[in-house]
TISEGU-275210 format. One line per field, with one value per atom (N, C-alpha, C): residue in three letters; atom name; x, y, z. Coordinates in Angstrom, 3 decimals, m for minus. Example, Ala and Ser with C-alpha at 12.3 -4.5 7.8 and 13.67 -1.06 7.14 Angstrom:
aa: (ALA:ALA:ALA:SER:SER:SER)
at: (N:CA:C:N:CA:C)
x: (13.190:12.300:13.200:12.850:13.670:12.900)
y: (m5.690:m4.500:m3.300:m2.250:m1.060:0.030)
z: (7.800:7.800:7.800:7.080:7.140:7.870)
END
This chain:
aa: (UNK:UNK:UNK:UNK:UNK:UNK:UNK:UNK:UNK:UNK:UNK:UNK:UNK:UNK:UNK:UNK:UNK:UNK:UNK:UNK:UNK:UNK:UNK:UNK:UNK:UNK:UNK:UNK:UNK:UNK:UNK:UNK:UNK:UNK:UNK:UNK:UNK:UNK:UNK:UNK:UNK:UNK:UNK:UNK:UNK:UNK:UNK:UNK:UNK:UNK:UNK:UNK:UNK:UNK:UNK:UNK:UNK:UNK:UNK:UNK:UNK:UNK:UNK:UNK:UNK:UNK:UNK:UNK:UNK:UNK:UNK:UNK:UNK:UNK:UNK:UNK:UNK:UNK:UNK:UNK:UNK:UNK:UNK:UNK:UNK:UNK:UNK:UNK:UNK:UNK:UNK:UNK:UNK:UNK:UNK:UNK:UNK:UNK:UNK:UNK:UNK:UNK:UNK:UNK:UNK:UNK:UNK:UNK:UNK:UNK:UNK:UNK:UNK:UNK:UNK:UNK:UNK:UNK:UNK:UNK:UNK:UNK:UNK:UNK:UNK:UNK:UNK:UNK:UNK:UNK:UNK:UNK:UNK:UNK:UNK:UNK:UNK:UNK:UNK:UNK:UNK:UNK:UNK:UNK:UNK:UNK:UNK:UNK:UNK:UNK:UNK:UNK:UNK:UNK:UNK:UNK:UNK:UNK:UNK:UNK:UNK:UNK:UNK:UNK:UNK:UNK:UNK:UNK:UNK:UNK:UNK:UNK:UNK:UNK:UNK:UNK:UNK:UNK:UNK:UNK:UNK:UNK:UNK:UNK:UNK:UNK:UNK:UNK:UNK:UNK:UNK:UNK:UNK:UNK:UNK:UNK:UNK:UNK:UNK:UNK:UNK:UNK:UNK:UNK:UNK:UNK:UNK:UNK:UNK:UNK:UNK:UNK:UNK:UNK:UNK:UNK:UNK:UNK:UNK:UNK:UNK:UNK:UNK:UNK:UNK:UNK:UNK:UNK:UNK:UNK:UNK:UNK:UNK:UNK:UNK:UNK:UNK)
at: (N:CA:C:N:CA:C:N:CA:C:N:CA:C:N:CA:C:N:CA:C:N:CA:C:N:CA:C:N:CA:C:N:CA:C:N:CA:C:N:CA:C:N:CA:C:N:CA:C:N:CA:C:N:CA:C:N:CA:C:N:CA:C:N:CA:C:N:CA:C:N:CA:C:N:CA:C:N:CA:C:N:CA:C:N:CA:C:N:CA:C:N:CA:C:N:CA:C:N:CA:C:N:CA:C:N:CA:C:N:CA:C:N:CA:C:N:CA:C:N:CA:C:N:CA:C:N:CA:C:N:CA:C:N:CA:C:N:CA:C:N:CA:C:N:CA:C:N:CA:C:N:CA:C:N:CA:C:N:CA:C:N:CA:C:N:CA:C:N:CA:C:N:CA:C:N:CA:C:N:CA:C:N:CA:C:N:CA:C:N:CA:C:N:CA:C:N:CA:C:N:CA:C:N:CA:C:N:CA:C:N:CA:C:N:CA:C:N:CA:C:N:CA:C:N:CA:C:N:CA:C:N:CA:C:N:CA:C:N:CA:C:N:CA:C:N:CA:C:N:CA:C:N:CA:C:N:CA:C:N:CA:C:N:CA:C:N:CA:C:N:CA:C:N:CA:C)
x: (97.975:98.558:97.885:98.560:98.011:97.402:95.950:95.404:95.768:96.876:97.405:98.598:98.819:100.221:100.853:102.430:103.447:104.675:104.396:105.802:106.444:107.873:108.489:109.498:110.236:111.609:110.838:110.938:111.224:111.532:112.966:113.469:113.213:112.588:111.842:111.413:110.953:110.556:109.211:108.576:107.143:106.317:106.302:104.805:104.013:102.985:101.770:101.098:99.983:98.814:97.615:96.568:94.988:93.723:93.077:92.024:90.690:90.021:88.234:87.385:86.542:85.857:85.063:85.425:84.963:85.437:87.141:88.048:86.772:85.891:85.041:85.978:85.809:86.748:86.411:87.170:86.379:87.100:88.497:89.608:89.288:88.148:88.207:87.683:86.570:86.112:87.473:87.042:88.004:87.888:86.430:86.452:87.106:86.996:87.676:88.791:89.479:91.115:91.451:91.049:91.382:91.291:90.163:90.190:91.486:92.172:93.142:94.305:94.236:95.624:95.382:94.417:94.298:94.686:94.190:94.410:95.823:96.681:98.226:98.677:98.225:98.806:99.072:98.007:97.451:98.570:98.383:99.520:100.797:101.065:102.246:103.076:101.902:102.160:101.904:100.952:100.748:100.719:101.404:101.454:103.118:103.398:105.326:105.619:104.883:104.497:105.584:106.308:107.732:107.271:106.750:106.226:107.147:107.425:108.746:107.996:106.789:106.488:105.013:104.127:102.725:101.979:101.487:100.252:98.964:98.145:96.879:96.069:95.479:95.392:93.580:92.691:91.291:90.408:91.369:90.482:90.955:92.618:93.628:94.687:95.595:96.776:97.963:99.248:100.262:101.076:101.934:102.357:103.563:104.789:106.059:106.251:106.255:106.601:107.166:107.772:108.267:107.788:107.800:106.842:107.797:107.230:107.726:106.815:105.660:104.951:103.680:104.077:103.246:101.740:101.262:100.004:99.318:99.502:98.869:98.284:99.968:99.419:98.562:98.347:97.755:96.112:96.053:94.746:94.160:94.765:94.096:94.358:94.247:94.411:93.276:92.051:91.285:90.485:89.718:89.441:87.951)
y: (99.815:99.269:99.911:99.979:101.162:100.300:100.278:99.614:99.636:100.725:101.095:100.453:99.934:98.596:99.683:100.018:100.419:100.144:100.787:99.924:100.891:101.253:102.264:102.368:100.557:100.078:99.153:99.445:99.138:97.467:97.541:96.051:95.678:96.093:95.092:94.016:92.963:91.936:91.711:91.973:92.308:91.077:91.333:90.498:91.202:90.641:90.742:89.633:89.992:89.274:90.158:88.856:89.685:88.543:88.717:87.838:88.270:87.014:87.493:88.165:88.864:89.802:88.228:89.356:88.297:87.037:86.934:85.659:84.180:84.214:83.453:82.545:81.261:79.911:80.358:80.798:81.043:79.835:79.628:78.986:77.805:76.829:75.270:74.772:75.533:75.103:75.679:74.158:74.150:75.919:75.710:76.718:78.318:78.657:79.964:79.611:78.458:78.347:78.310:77.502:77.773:79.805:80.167:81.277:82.409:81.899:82.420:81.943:80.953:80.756:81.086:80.929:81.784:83.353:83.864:85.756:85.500:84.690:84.955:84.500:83.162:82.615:83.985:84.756:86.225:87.242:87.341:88.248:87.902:86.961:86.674:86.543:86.223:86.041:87.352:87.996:89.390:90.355:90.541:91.960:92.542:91.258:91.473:91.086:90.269:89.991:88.971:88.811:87.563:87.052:85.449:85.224:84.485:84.809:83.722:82.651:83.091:82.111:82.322:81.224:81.765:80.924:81.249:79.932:80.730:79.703:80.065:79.107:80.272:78.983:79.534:78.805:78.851:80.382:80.648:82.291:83.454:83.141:84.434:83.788:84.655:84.403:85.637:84.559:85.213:85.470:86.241:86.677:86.888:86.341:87.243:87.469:88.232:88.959:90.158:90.134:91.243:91.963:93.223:93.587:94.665:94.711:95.659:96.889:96.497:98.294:97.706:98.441:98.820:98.728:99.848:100.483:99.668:99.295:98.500:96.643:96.255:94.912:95.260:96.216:96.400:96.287:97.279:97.550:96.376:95.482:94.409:92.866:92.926:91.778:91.517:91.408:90.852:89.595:88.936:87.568:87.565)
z: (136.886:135.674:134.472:133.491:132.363:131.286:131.026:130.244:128.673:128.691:127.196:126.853:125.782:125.659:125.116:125.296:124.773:123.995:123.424:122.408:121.759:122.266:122.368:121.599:121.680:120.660:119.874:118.883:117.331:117.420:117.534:117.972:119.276:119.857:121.303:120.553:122.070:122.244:123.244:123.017:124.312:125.071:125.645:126.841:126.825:126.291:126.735:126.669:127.864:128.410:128.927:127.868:128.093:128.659:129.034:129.478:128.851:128.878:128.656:129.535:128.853:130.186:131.224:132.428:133.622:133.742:133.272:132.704:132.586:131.847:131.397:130.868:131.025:129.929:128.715:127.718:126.369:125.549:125.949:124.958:125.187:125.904:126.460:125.452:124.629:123.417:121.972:120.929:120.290:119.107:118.942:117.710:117.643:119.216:119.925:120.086:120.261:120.581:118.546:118.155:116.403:115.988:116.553:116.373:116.945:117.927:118.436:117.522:117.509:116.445:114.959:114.381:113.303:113.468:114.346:114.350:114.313:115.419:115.761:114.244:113.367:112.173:110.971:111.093:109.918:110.613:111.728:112.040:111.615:112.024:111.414:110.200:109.147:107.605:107.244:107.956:106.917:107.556:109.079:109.481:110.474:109.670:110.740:111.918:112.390:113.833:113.504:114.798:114.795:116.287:115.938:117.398:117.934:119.306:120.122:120.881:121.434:122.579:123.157:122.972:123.581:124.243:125.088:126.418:126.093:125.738:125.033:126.396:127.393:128.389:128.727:129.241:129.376:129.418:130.224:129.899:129.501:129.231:129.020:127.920:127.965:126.805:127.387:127.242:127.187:126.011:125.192:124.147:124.013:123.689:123.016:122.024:121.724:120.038:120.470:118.480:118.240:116.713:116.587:115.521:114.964:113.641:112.374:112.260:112.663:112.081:113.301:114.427:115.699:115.545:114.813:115.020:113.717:112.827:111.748:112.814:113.139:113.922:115.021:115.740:116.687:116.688:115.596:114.926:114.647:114.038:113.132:114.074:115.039:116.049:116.339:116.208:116.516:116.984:117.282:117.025:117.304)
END
């Protein structure tokens, strides 16, 4: 499986899913799950990110979106 996310159409709609190293529980505590929805809240207001659907679950996260400018949201996803 290719550790590199692709995004090829413009108007796609994507999945993705990532986990913590050594899927450690990181999300059971509240301040790291706020921290996850804050990054997704910033993306969304300020980088084009159109979110459809997400499970924010103990050691991983699943994602649907769809995005306006690829390599800017990509970059700046952090948490």
């Amino acid at each position: 499986m290719s550790r590199k996310y692709k995004f090829n159409d413009k108007n796609g709609v994507y999945f993705i899913s990532f986990a913590t190293v050594y899927w450690i529980d990181v999300f059971v505590r509240d301040c790291y799950f706020e921290a996850m929805i804050s990054a997704l809240n910033y993306c969304r207001e300020n980088k084009g990110m159109k979110i459809y659907g997400y499970c924010i679950m103990p050691s991983h996260v699943h994602l649907l979106f769809q995005i306006e400018e690829k390599k800017i949201l990509l970059m700046s996803f952090e948490i």
